[in-house]
PyMOL commands that place a pseudoatom at each C-alpha (Angstrom):
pseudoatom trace, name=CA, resn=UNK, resi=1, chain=A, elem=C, hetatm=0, pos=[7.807, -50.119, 18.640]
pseudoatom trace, name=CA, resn=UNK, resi=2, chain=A, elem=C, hetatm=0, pos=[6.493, -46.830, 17.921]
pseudoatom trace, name=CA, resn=UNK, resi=3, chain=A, elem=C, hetatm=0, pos=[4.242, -45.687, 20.039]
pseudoatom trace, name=CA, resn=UNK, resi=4, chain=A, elem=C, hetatm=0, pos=[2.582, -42.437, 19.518]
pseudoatom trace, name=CA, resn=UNK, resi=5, chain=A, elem=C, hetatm=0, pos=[2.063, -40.794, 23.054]
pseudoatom trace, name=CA, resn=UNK, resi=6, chain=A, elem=C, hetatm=0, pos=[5.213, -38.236, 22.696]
pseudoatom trace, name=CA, resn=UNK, resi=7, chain=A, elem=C, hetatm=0, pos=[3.599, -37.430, 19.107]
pseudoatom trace, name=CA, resn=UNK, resi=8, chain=A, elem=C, hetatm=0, pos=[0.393, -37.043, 20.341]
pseudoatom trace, name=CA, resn=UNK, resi=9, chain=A, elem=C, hetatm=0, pos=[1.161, -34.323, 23.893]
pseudoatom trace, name=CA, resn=UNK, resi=10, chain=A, elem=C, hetatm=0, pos=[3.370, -33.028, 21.183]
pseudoatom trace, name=CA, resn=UNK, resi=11, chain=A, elem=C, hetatm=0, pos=[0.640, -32.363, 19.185]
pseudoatom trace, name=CA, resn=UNK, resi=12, chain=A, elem=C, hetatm=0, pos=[-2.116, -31.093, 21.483]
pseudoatom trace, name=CA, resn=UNK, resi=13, chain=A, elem=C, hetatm=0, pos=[0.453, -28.854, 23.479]
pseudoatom trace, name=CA, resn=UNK, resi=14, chain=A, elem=C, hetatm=0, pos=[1.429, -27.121, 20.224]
pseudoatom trace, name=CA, resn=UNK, resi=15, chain=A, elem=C, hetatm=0, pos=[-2.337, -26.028, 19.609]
pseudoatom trace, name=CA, resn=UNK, resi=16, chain=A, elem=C, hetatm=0, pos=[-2.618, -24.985, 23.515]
pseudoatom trace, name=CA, resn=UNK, resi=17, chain=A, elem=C, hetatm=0, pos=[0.009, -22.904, 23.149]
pseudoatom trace, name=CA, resn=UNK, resi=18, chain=A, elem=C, hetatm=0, pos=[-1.089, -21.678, 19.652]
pseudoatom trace, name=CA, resn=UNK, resi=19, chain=A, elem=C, hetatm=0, pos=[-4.294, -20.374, 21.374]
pseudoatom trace, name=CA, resn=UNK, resi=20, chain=A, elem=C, hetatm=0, pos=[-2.447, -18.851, 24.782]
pseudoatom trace, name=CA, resn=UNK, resi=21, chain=A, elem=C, hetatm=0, pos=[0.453, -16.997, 22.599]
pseudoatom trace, name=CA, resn=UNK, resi=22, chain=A, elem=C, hetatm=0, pos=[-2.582, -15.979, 20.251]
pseudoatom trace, name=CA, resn=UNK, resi=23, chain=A, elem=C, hetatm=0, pos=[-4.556, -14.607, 23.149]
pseudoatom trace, name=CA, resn=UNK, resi=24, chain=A, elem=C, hetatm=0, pos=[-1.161, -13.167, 24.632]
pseudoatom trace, name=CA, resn=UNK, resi=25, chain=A, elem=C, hetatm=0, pos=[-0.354, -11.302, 21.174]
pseudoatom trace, name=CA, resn=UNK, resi=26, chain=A, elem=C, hetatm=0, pos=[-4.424, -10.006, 21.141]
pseudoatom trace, name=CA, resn=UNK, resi=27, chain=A, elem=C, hetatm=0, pos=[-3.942, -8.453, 24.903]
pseudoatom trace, name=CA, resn=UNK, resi=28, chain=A, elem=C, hetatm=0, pos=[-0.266, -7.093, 23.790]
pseudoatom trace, name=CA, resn=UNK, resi=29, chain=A, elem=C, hetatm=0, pos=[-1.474, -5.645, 21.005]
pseudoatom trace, name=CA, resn=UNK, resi=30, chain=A, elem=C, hetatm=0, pos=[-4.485, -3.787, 22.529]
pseudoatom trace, name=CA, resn=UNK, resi=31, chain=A, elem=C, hetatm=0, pos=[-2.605, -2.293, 25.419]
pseudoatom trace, name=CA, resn=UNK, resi=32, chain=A, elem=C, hetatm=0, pos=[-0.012, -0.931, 22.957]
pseudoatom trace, name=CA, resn=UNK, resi=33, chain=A, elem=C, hetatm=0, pos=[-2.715, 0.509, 20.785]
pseudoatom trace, name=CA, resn=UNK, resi=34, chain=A, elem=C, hetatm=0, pos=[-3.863, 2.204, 23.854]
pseudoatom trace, name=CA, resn=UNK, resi=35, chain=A, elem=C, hetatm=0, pos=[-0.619, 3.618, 25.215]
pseudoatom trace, name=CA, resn=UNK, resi=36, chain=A, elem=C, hetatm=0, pos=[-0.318, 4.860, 21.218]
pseudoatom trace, name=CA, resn=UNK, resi=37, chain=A, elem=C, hetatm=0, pos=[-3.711, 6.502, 21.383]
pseudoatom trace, name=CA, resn=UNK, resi=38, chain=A, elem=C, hetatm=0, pos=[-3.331, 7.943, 24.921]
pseudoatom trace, name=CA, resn=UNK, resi=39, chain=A, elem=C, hetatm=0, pos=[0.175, 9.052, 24.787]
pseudoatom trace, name=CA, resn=UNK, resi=40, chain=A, elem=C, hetatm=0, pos=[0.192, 12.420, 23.615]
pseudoatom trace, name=CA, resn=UNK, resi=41, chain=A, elem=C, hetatm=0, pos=[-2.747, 13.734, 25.964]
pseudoatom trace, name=CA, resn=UNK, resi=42, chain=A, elem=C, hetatm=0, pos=[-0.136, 12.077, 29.256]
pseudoatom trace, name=CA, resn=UNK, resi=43, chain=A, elem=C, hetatm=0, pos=[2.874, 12.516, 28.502]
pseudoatom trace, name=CA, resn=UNK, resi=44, chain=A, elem=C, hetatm=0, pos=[2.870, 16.132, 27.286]
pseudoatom trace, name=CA, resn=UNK, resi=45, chain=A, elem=C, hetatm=0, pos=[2.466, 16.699, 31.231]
pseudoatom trace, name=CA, resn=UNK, resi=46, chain=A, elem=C, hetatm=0, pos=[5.541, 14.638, 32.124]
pseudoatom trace, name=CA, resn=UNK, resi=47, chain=A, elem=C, hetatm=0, pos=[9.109, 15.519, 32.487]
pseudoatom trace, name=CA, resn=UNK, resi=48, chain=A, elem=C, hetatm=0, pos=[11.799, 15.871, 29.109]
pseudoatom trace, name=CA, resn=UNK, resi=49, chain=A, elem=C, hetatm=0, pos=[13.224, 12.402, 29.690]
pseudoatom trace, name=CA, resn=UNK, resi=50, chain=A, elem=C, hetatm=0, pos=[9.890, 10.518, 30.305]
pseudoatom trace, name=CA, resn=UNK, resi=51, chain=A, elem=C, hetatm=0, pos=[8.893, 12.364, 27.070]
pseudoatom trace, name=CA, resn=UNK, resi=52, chain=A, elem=C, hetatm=0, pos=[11.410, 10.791, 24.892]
pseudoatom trace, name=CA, resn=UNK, resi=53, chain=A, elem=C, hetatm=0, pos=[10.068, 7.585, 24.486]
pseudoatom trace, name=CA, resn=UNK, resi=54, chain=A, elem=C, hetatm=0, pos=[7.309, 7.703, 21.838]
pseudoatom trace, name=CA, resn=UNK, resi=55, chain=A, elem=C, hetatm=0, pos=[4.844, 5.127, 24.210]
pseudoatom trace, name=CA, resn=UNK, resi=56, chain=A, elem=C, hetatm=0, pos=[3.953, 6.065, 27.474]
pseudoatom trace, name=CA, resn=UNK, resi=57, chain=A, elem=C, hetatm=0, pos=[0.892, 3.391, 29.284]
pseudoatom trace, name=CA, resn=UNK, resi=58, chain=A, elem=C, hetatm=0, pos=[-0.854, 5.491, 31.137]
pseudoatom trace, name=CA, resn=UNK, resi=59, chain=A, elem=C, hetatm=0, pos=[-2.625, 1.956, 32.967]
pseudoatom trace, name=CA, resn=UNK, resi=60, chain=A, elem=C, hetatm=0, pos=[0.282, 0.018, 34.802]
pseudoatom trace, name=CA, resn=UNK, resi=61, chain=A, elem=C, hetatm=0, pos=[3.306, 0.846, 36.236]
pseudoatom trace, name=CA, resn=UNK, resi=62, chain=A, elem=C, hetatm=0, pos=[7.117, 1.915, 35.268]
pseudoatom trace, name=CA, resn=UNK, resi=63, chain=A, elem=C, hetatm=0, pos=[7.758, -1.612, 34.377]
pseudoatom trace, name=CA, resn=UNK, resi=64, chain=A, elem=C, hetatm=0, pos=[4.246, -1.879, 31.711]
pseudoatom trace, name=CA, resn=UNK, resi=65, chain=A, elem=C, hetatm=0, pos=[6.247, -0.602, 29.027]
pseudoatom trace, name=CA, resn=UNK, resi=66, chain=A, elem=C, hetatm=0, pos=[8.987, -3.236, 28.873]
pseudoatom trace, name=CA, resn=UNK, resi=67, chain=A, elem=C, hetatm=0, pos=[6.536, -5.842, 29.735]
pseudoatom trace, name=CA, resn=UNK, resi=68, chain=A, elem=C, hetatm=0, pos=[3.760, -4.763, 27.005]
pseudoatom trace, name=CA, resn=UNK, resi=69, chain=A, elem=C, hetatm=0, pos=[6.561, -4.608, 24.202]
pseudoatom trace, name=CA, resn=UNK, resi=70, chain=A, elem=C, hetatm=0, pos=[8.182, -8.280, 25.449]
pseudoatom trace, name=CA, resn=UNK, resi=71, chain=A, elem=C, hetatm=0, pos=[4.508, -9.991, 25.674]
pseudoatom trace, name=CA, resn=UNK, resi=72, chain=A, elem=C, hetatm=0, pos=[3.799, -8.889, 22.362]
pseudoatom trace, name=CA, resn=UNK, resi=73, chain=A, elem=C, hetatm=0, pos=[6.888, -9.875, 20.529]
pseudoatom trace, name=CA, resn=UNK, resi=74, chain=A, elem=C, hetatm=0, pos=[6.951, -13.398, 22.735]
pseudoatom trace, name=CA, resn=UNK, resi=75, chain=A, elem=C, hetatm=0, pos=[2.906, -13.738, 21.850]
pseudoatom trace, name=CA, resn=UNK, resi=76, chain=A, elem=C, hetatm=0, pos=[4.355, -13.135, 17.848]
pseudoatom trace, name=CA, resn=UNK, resi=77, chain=A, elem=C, hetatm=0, pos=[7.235, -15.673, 18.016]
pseudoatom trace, name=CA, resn=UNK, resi=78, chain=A, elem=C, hetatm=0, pos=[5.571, -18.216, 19.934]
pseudoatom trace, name=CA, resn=UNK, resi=79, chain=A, elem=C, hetatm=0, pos=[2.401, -18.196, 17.788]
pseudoatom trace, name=CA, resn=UNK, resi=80, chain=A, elem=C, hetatm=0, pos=[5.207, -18.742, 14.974]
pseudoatom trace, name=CA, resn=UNK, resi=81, chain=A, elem=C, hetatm=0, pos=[7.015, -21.533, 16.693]
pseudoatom trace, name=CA, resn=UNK, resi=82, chain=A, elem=C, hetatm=0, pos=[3.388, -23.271, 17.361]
pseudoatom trace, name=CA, resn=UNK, resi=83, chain=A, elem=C, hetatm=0, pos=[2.722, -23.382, 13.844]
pseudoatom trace, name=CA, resn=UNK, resi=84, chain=A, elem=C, hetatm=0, pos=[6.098, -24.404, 12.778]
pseudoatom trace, name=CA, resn=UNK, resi=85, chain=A, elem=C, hetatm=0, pos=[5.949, -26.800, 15.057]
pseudoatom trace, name=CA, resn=UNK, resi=86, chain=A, elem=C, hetatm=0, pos=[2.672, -28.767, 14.975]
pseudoatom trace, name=CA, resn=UNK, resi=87, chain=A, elem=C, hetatm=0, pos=[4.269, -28.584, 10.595]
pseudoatom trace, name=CA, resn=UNK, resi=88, chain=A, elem=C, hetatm=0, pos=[7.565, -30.912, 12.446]
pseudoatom trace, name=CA, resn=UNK, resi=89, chain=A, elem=C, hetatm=0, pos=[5.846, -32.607, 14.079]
pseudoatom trace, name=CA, resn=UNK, resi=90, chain=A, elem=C, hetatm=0, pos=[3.460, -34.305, 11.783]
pseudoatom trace, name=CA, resn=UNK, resi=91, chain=A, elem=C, hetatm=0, pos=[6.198, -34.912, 9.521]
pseudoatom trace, name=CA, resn=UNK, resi=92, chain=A, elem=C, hetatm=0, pos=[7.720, -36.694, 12.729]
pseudoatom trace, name=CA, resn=UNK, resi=93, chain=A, elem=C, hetatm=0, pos=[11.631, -37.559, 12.024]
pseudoatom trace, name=CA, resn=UNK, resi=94, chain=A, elem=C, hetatm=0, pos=[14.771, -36.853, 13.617]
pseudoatom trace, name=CA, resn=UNK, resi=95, chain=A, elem=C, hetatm=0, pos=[15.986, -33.718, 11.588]
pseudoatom trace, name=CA, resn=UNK, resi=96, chain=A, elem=C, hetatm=0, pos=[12.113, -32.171, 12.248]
pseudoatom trace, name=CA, resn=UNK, resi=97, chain=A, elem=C, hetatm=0, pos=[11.820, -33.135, 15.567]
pseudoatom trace, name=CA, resn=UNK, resi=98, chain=A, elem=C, hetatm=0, pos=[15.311, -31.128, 16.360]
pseudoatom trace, name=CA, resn=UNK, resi=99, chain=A, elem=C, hetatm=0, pos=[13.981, -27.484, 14.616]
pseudoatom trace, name=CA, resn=UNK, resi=100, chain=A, elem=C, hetatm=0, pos=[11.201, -27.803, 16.643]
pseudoatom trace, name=CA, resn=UNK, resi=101, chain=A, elem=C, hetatm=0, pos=[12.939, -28.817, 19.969]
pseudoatom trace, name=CA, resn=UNK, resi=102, chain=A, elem=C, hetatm=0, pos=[15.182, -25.971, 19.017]
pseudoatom trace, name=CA, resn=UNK, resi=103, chain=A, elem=C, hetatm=0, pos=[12.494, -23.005, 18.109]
pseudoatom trace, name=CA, resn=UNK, resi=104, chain=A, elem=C, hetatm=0, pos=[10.989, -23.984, 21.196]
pseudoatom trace, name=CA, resn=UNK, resi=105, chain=A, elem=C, hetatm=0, pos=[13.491, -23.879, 23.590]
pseudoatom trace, name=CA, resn=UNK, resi=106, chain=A, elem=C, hetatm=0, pos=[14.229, -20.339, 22.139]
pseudoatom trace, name=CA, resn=UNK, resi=107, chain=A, elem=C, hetatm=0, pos=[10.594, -19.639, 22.564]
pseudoatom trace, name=CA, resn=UNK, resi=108, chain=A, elem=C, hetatm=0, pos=[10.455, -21.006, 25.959]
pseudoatom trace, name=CA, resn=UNK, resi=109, chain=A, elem=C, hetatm=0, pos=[13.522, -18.688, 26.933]
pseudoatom trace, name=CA, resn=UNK, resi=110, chain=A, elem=C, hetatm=0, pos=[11.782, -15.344, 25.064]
pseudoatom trace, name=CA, resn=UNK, resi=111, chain=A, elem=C, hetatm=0, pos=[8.510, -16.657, 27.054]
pseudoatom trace, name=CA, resn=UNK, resi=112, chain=A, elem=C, hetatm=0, pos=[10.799, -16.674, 30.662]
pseudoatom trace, name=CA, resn=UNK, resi=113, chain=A, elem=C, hetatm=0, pos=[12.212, -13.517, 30.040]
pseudoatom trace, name=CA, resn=UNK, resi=114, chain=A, elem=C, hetatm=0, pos=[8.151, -11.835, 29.296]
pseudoatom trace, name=CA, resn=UNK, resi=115, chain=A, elem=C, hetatm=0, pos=[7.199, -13.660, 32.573]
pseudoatom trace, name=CA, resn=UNK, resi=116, chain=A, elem=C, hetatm=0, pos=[10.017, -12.237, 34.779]
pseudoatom trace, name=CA, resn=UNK, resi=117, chain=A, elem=C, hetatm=0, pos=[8.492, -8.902, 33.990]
pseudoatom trace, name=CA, resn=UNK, resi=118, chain=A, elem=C, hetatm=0, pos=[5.339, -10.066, 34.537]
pseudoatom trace, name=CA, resn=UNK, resi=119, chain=A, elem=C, hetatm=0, pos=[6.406, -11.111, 38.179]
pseudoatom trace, name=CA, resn=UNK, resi=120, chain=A, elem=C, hetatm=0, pos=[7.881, -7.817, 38.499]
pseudoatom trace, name=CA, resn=UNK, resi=121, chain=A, elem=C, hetatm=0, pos=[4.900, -5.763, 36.905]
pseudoatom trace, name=CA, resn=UNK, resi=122, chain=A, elem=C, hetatm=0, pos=[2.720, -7.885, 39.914]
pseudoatom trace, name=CA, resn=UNK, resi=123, chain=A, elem=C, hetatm=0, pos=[5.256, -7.223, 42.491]
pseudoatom trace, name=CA, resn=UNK, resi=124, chain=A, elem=C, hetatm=0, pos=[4.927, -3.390, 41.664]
pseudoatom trace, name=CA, resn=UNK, resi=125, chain=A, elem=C, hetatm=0, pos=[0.702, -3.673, 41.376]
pseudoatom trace, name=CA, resn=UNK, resi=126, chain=A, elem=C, hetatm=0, pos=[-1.445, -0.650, 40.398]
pseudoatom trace, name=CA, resn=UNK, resi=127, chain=A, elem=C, hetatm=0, pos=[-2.582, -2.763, 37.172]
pseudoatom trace, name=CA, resn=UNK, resi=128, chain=A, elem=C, hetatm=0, pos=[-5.918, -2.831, 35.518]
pseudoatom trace, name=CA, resn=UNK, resi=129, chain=A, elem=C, hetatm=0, pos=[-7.425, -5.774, 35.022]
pseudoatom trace, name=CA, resn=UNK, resi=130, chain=A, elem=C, hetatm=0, pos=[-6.637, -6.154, 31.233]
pseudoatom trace, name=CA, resn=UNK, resi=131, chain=A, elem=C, hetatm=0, pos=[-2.650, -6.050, 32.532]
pseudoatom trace, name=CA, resn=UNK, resi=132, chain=A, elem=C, hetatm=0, pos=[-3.535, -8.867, 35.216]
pseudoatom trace, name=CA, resn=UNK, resi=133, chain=A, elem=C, hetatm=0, pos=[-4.716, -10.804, 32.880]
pseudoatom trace, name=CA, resn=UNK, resi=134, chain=A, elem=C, hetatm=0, pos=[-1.733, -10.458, 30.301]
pseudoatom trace, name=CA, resn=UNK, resi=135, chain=A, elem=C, hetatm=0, pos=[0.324, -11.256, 33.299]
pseudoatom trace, name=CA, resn=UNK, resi=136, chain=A, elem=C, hetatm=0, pos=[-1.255, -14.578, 34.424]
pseudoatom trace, name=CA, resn=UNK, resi=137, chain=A, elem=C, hetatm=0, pos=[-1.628, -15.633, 30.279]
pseudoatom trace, name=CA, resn=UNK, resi=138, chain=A, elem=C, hetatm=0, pos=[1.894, -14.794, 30.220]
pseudoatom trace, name=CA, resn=UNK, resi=139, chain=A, elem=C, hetatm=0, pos=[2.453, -16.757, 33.164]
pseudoatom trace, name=CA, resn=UNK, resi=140, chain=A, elem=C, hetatm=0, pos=[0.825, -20.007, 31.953]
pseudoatom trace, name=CA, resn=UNK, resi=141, chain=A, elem=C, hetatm=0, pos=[2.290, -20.004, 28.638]
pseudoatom trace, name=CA, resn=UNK, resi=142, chain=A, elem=C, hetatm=0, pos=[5.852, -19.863, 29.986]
pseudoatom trace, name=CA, resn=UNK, resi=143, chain=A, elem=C, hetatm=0, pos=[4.665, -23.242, 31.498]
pseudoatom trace, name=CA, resn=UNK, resi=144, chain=A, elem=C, hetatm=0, pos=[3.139, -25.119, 29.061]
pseudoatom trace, name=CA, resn=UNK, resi=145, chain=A, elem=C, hetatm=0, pos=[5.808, -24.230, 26.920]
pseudoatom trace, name=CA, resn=UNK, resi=146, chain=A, elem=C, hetatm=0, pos=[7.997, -25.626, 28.679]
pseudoatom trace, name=CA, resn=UNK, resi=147, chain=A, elem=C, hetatm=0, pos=[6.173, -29.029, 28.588]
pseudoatom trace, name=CA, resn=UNK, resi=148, chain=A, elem=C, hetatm=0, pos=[5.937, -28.446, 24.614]
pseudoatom trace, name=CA, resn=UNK, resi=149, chain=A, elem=C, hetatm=0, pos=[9.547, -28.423, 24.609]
pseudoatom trace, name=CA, resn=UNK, resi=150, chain=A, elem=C, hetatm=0, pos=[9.840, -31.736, 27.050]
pseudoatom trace, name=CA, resn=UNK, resi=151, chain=A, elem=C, hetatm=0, pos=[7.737, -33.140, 24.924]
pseudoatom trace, name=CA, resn=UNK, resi=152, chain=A, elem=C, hetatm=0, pos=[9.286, -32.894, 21.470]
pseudoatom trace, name=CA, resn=UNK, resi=153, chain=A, elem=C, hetatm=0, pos=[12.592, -33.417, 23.236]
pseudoatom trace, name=CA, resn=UNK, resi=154, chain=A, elem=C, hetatm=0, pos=[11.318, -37.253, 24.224]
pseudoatom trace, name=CA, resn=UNK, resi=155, chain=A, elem=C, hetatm=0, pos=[9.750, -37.306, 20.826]
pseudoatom trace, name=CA, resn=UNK, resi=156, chain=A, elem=C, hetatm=0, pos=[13.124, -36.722, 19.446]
pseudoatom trace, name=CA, resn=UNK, resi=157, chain=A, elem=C, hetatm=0, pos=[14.971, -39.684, 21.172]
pseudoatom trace, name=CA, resn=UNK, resi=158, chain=A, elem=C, hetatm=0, pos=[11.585, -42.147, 19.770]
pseudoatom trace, name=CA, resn=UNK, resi=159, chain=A, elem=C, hetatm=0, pos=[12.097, -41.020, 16.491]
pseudoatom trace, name=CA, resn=UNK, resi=160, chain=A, elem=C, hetatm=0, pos=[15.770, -41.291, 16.436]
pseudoatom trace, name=CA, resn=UNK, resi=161, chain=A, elem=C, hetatm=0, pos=[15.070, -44.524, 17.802]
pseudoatom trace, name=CA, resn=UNK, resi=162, chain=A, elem=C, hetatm=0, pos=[12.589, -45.933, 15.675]
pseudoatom trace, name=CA, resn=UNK, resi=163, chain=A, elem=C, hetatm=0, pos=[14.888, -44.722, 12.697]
pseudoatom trace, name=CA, resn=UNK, resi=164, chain=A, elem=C, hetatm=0, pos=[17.653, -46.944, 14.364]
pseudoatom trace, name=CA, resn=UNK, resi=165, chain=A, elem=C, hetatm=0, pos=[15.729, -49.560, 14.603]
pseudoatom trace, name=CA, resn=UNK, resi=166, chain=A, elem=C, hetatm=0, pos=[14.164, -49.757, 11.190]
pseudoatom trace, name=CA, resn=UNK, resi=167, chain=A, elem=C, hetatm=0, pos=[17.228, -48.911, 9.428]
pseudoatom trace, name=CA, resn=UNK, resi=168, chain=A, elem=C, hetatm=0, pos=[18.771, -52.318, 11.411]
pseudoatom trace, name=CA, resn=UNK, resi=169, chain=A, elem=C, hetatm=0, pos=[15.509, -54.479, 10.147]
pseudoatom trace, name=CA, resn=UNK, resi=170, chain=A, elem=C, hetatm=0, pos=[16.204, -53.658, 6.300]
for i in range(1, 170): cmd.bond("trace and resi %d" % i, "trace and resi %d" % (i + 1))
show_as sticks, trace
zoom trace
């Protein structure tokens, strides 16, 4: 009755996306070390209300900023939920199986929101190629989180079933 295939895409999806939100969080991070680093030499050239925010990316276009800052906090939170996650889903019951459906689905919806800007950072172009690449990671992630969440959802209704079922046999 309890067949493990739900547990099991459950499983490896969670350690994909572990290592794509990692990688997304690395490629975040960098470009907002170098906007940091190169702000004050290009920005002191721009006008007062381009000055007032304290990160300008020089690489990229007017829309870098917003998607840098998203892509790093989704890379953080998702590389949180895929740990949390693989933790729910070894333990592999009902109440466990919900948090992570849950932290994913807010994950997933963080991870849409990053790749909307991504579309809209490639729709604008003049990106290096570190910036492509965030975009495309970003891209991917956003779908194979959402078949992390599909999974753990049909994990969900096994477990509750199995429970149902072995609660009836005692």
């Amino acid at each position: 009755m309890d067949s493990q295939g739900a547990k099991s895409a459950a499983t490896i999806l969670f350690i994909l996306n572990l290592v794509l939100y990692f990688i997304v969080t690395v490629i975040a991070a960098w470009a907002v070390n170098h906007g940091i680093k190169r702000s004050q030499e290009t920005a002191a050239a721009l006008s007062f209300p381009a000055r007032i925010f304290p990160i300008y990316f020089p690489m990229g276009n007017v829309a870098t900023g917003f998607f840098v800052i998203l892509s790093l906090l989704t890379g953080v939170v998702g590389c949180t939920t895929s740990l949390t996650g693989l933790h729910n889903v070894f333990q592999w019951n009902g109440p466990n199986l919900h948090t992570a459906a849950a932290s994913s689905l807010a994950t997933w919806a963080l991870t849409l929101l990053a790749m909307g800007l991504a579309c809209k950072e490639i729709e604008l172009g003049w990106t290096d190629s570190n910036l492509r690449t965030l975009e495309v990671m970003t891209i991917i992630v956003s779908g194979t989180q959402m078949f992390s969440y599909f999974a753990v959802h049909a994990g969900v209704e096994e477990a509750i079933a199995y429970e149902k079922y072995r609660a009836g046999r005692v």
